[in-house]
C-alpha positions as CSV (number, residue, x, y, z in Angstrom):
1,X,4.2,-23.3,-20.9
2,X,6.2,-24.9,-18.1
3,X,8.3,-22.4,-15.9
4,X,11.5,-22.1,-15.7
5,X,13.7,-20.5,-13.3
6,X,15.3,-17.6,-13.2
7,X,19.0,-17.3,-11.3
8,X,19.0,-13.4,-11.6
9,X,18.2,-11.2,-8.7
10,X,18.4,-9.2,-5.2
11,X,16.2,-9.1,0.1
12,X,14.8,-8.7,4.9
13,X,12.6,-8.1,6.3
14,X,11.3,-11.4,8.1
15,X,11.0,-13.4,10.7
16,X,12.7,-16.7,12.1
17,X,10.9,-18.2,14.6
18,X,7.3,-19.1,15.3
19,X,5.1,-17.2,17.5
20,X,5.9,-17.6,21.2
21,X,3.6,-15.3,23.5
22,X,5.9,-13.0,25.6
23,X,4.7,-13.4,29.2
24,X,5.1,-9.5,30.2
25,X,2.6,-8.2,27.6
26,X,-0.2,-6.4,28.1
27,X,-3.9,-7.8,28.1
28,X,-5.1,-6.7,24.7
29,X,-4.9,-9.9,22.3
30,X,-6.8,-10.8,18.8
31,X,-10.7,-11.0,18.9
32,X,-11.2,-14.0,20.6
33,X,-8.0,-14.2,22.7
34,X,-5.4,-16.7,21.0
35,X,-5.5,-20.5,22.2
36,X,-3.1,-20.3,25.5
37,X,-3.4,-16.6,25.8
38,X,-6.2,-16.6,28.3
39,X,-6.6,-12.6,28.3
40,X,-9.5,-10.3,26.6
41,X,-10.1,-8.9,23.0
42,X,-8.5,-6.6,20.9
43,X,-11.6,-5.0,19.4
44,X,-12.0,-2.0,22.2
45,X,-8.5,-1.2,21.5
46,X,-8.9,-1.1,17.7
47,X,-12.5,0.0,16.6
48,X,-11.0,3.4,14.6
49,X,-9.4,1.0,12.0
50,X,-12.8,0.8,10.6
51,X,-12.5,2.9,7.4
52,X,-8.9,4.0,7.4
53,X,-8.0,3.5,4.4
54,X,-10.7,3.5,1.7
55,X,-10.3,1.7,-2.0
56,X,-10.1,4.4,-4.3
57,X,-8.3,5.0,-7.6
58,X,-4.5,3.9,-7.8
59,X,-2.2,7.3,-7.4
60,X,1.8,7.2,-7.9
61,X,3.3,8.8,-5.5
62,X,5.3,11.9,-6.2
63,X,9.0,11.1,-7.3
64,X,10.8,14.6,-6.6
65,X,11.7,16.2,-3.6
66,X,10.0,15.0,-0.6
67,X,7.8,18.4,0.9
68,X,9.0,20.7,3.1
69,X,12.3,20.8,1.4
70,X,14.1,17.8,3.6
71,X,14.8,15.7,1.4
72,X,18.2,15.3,-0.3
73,X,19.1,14.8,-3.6
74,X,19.6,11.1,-4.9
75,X,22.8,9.4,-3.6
76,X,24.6,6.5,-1.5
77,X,24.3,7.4,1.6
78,X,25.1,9.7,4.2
79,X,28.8,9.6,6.2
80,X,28.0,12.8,7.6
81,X,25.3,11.6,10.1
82,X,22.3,12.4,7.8
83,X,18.9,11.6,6.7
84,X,18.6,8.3,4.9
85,X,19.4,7.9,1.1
86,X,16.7,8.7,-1.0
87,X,17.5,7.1,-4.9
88,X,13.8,7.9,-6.3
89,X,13.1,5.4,-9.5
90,X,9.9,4.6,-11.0
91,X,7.3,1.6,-11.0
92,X,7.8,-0.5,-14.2
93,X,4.7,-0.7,-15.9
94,X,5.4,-4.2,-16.7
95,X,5.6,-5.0,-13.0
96,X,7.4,-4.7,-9.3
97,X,10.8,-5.9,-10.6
98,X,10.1,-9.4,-9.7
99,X,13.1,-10.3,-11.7
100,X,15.4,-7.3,-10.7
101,X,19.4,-8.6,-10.6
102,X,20.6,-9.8,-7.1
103,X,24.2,-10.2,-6.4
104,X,26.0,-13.1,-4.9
105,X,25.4,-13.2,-1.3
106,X,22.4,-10.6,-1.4
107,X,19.0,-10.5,-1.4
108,X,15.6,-9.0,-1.7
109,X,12.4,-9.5,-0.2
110,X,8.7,-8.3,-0.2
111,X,6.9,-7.8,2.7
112,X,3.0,-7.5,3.2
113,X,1.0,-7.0,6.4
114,X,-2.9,-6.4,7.3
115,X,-5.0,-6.1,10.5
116,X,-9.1,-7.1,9.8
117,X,-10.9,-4.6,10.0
118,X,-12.7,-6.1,13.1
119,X,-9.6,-6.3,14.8
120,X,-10.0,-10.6,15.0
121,X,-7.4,-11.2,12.6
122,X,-3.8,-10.2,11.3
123,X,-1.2,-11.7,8.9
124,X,2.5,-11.0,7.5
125,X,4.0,-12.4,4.3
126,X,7.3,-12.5,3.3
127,X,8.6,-14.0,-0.1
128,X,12.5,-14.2,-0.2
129,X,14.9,-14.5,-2.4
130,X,18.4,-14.7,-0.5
131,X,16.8,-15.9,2.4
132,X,18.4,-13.3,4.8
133,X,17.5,-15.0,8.1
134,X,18.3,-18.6,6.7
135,X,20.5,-20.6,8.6
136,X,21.4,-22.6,5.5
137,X,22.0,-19.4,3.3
138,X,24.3,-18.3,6.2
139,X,26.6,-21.2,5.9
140,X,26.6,-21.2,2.2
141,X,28.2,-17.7,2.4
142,X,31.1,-19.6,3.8
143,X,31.8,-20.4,0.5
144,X,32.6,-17.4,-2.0
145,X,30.1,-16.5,-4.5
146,X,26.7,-18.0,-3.3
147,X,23.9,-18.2,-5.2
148,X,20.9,-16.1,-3.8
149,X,18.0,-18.3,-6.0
150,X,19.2,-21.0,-4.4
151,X,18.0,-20.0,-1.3
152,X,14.2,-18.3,-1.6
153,X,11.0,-18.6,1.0
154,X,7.6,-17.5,1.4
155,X,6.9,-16.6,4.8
156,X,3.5,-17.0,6.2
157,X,2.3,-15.6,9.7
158,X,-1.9,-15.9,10.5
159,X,-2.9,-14.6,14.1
160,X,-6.4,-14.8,15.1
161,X,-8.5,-17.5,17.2
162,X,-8.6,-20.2,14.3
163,X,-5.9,-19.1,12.4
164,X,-2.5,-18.6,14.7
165,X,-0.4,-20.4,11.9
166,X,3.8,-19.8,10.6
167,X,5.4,-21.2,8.2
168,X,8.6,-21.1,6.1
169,X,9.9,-23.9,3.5
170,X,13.3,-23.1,1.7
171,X,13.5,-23.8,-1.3
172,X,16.2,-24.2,-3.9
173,X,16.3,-22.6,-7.7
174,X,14.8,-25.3,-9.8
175,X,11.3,-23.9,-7.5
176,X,12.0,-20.3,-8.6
177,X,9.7,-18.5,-11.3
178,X,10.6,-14.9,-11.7
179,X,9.2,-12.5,-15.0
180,X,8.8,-8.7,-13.9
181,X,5.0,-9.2,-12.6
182,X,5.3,-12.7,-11.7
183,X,7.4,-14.0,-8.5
184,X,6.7,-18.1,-8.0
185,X,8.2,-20.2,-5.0
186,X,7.5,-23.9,-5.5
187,X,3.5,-23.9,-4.9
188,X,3.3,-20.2,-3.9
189,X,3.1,-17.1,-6.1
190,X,2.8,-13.2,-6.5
191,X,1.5,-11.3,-9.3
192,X,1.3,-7.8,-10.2
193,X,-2.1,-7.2,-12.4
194,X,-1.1,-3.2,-12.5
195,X,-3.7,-2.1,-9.8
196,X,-3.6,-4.9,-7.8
197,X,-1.5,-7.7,-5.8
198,X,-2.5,-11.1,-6.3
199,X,-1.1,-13.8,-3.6
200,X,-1.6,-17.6,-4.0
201,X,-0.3,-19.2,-0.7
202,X,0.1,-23.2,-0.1
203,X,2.3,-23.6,2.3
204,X,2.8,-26.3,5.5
205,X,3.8,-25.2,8.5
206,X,6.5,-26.8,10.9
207,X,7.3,-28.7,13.0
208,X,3.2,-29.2,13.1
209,X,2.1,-30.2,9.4
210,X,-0.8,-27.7,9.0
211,X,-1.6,-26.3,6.0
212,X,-1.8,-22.5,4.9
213,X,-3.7,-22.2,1.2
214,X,-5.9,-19.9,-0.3
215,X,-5.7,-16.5,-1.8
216,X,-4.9,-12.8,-0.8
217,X,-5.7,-9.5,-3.0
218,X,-4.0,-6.3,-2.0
219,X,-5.0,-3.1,-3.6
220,X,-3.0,-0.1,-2.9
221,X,-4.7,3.6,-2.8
222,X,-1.4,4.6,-4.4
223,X,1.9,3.4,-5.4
224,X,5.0,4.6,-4.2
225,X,7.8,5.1,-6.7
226,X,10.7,6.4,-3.6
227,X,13.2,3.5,-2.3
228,X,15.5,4.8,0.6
229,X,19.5,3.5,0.8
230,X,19.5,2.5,4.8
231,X,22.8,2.4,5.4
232,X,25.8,4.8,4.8
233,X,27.6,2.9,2.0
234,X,23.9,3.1,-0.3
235,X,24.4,-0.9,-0.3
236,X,20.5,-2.0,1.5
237,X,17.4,-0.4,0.2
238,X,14.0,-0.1,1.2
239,X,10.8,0.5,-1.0
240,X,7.7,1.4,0.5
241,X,5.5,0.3,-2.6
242,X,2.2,0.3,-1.2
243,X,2.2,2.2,2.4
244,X,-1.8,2.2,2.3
245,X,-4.0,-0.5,1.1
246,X,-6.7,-2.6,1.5
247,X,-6.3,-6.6,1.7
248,X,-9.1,-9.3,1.3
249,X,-7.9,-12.7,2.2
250,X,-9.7,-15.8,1.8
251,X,-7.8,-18.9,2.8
252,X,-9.6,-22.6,2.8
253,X,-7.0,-23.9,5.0
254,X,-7.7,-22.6,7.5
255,X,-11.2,-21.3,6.5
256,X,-11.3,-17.5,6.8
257,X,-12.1,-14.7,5.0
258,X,-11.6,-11.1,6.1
259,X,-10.9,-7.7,4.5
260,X,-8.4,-4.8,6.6
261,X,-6.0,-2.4,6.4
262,X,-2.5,-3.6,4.4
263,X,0.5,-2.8,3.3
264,X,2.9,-3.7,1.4
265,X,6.6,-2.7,0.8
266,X,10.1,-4.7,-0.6
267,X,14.3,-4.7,0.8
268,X,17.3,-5.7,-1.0
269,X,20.6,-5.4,-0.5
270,X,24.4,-6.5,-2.1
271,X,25.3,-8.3,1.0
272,X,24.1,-9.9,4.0
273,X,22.4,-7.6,6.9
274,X,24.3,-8.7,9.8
275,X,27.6,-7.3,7.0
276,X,26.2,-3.5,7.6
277,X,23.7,-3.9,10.5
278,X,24.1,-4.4,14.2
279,X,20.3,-4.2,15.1
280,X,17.2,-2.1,13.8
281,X,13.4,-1.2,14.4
282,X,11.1,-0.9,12.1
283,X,7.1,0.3,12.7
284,X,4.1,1.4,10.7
285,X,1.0,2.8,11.7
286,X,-2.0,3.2,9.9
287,X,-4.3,7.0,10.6
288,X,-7.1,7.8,9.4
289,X,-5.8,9.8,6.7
290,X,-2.1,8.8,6.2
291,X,0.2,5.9,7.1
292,X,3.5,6.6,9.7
293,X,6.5,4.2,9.0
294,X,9.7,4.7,11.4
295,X,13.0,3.2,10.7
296,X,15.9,3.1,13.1
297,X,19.3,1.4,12.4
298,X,22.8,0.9,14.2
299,X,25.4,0.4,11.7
300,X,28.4,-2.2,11.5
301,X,30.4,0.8,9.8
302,X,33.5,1.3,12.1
303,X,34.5,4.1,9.5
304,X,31.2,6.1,9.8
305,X,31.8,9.7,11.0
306,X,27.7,9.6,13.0
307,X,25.1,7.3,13.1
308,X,22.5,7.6,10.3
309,X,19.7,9.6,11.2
310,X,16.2,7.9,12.3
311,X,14.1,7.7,8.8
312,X,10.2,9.0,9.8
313,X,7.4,9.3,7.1
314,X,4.0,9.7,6.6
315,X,2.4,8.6,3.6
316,X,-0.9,10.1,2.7
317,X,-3.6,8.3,0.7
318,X,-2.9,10.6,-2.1
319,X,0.6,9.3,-2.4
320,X,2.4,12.7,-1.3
321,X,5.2,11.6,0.7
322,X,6.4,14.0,4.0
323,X,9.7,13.9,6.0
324,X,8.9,14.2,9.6
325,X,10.7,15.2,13.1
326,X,11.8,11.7,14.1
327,X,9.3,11.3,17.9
328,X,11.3,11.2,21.0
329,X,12.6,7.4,21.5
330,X,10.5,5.6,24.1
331,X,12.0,1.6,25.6
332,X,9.5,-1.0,25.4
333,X,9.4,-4.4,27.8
334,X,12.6,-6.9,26.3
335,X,10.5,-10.2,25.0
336,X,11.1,-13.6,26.1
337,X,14.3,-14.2,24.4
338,X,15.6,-11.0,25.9
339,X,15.6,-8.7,22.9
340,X,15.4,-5.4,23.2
341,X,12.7,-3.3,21.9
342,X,12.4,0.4,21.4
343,X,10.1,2.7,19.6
344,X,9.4,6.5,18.7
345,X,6.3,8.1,19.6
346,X,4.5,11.4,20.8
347,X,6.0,13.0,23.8
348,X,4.2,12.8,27.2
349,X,2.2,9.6,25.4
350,X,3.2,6.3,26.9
351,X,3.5,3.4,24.2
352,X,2.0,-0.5,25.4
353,X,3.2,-4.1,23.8
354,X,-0.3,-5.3,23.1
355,X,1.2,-8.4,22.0
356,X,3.9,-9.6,20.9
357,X,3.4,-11.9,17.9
358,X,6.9,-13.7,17.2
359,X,9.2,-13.9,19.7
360,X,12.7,-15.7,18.2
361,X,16.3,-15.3,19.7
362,X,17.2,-12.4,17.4
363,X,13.5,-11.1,16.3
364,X,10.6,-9.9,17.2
365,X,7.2,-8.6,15.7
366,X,4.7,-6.3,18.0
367,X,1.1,-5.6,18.3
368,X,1.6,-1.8,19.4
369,X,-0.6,0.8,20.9
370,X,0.9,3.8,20.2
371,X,0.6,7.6,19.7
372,X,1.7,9.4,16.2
373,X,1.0,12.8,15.3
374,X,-1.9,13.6,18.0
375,X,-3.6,10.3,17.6
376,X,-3.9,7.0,19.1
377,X,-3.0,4.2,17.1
378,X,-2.1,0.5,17.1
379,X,1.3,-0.1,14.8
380,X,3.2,-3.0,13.6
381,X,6.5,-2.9,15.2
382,X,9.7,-5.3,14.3
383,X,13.1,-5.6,16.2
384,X,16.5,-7.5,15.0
385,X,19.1,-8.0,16.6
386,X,21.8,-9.0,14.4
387,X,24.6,-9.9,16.6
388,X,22.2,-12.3,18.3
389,X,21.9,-14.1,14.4
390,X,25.6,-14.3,14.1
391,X,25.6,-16.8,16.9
392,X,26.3,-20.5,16.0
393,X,23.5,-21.3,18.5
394,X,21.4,-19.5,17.0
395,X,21.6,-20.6,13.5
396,X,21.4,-24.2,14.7
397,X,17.9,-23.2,16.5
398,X,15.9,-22.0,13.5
399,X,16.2,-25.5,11.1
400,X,13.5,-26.8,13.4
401,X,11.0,-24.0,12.0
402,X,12.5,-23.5,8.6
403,X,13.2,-26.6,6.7
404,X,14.6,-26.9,3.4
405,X,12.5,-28.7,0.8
406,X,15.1,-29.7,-2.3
């Protein structure tokens, strides 16, 4: 049966420029060093990934209370200063609510991420719908009621020695597929089996035609039925779907095929981010027994009484879900572009950019060697800066990396 597109939804987290080394970083890169890099490997600094997270039987995670008692009942938001929203919900058996309702001038995304278990490789995906960081969705919002299928992605980021590829097509609606289990954008696609993630990628890359195409399987140690309202008005949420996982990927362009550590998690919100947000961070770290996600935001809300409280997690393979002491804040090097980067981590523990892996005006994505409850550990860290993305200048920077196709 031929698809047909569906004009129903809701999106970021994502990136908006390719990568672009940041020269103040420190030495550790992917297993061989990067093309350009000229430093050594990652592997010394990453050998207790092997066997993090081990395949076992698919667990939901719990939908009450959050342990220890800290977490609030389900509502909008917090005025008062307090811990992120929790609204609870659970899975659909018939899928991740690839076809869930999106307002006009909203969005939703879903994010995945994976480090090989030999520390050579690494990759992010994004598929969007509402492109949030889209220059062209931005300037369609000056017109009242825009269509968020008009305006959908998938985001591909490969780092490794034979694989440092990006890429990210917009597309228009006629190239959306949607069905609870089933998300398609023009030649790329997700599907939910019930115990498994299924990627197809075929994507090209800009300005440089390369080619990304091949196949990814995520399989989550449990499912996570919790989303979190991230801003005070219970308008953004974030759903950590699969905070542990394993990931095999086997691409033919470029060749590779490697198995890691993943995860896998989905935002939406009724507006556009840079309407509630002035910047956030973002991280998550896989333990050996647990995953640790931190989530700090500055909101746009002049009529907030306090700043919403930094969200900290861990997430053990079993699926229980604990609220934790936010770590002490520690200031990481600015990147290229000058945006600032900060994290949370152990005290007395310093906290080193191994790399930086996408360096735009408004965005970055880390490499991270960082401490989290007692242990050493590299993290995945993101930083936006949503008054940079507000700028004319640099909207009119990112159609050189993201075309539109249609």
């Amino acid at each position: 049966m031929q698809k047909q597109s569906t004009r129903h939804a809701r999106e970021p987290r994502t990136q908006a420029a390719g990568p672009r080394a940041s020269p103040g970083d420190h030495a550790i890169g992917f297993q061989p060093a990067i093309p350009g890099d000229g430093r050594s490997t990652v592997r010394p600094c990453f050998s207790w990934l092997d066997g993090i997270v081990q395949t076992r039987g698919l667990t939901q995670c719990d939908s009450g209370p959050v342990p220890r008692g800290r977490q609030h009942a389900s509502r909008t938001g917090y005025p008062d200063g307090g811990d992120f929203g929790a609204f609870g919900g659970r899975l659909p058996q018939n899928g991740l609510r690839f076809d869930r309702p999106i307002p006009s001038d909203g969005y939703i995304w879903w994010y995945v991420d994976a480090l090989s278990d030999d520390g050579n490789y690494g990759l992010t995906l994004i598929a969007f719908v509402g492109s949030v960081f889209s220059p062209y969705y931005a300037w369609a919002r000056r017109r009242s009621g825009t269509d968020p299928a008009d305006h959908c992605a998938f985001n591909i980021a490969l780092y490794g020695s034979r694989s440092n590829r990006w890429t990210m097509t917009e597309r228009g609606a006629a190239q959306l597929y949607r069905e609870p289990a089933q998300l398609s954008i023009g030649p790329s696609e997700m599907q939910w089996t019930g115990s498994a993630l299924k990627i197809s990628v075929n994507e090209i890359c800009a300005p440089l035609p390369r080619r990304v195409r091949g196949n990814i399987r995520l399989v989550p140690s449990a499912l996570c039925e919790r989303g979190f309202h991230l801003d005070v008005n219970g308008r953004h949420e974030w759903t950590p779907f699969a905070p542990r996982a394993r990931i095999e990927v086997a691409l033919s362009q470029p060749a590779l095929n490697w198995s890691g550590v993943g995860y896998f998690d989905s935002n939406s919100g009724a507006e556009p981010l840079e309407n509630a947000f002035d910047d956030w961070t973002w991280s998550r770290a896989s333990l050996p027994k647990s995953t640790v996600v931190l989530y700090d935001v500055t909101s746009r809300d002049a009529l907030a009484t306090a700043p919403v409280r930094p969200l900290a997690l861990k997430f053990a393979a079993n699926g229980d879900i604990e609220r934790l002491e936010p770590p002490p804040a520690t200031v990481l090097p600015k990147t290229g572009w000058r945006v600032a980067r900060h994290t949370r981590a152990d005290a007395g523990h310093a906290v080193r950019v191994v790399r930086t892996l996408e360096d735009a005006p408004f965005y970055s994505r880390s490499l991270l060697d960082t401490y989290l409850l007692g242990r050493r550990t590299p993290a995945i860290h993101e930083s936006l800066n949503l008054n940079r993305f507000r700028s004319a200048w640099v909207k009119c920077l990112l159609p050189f990396r993201m075309p539109r196709h249609g």
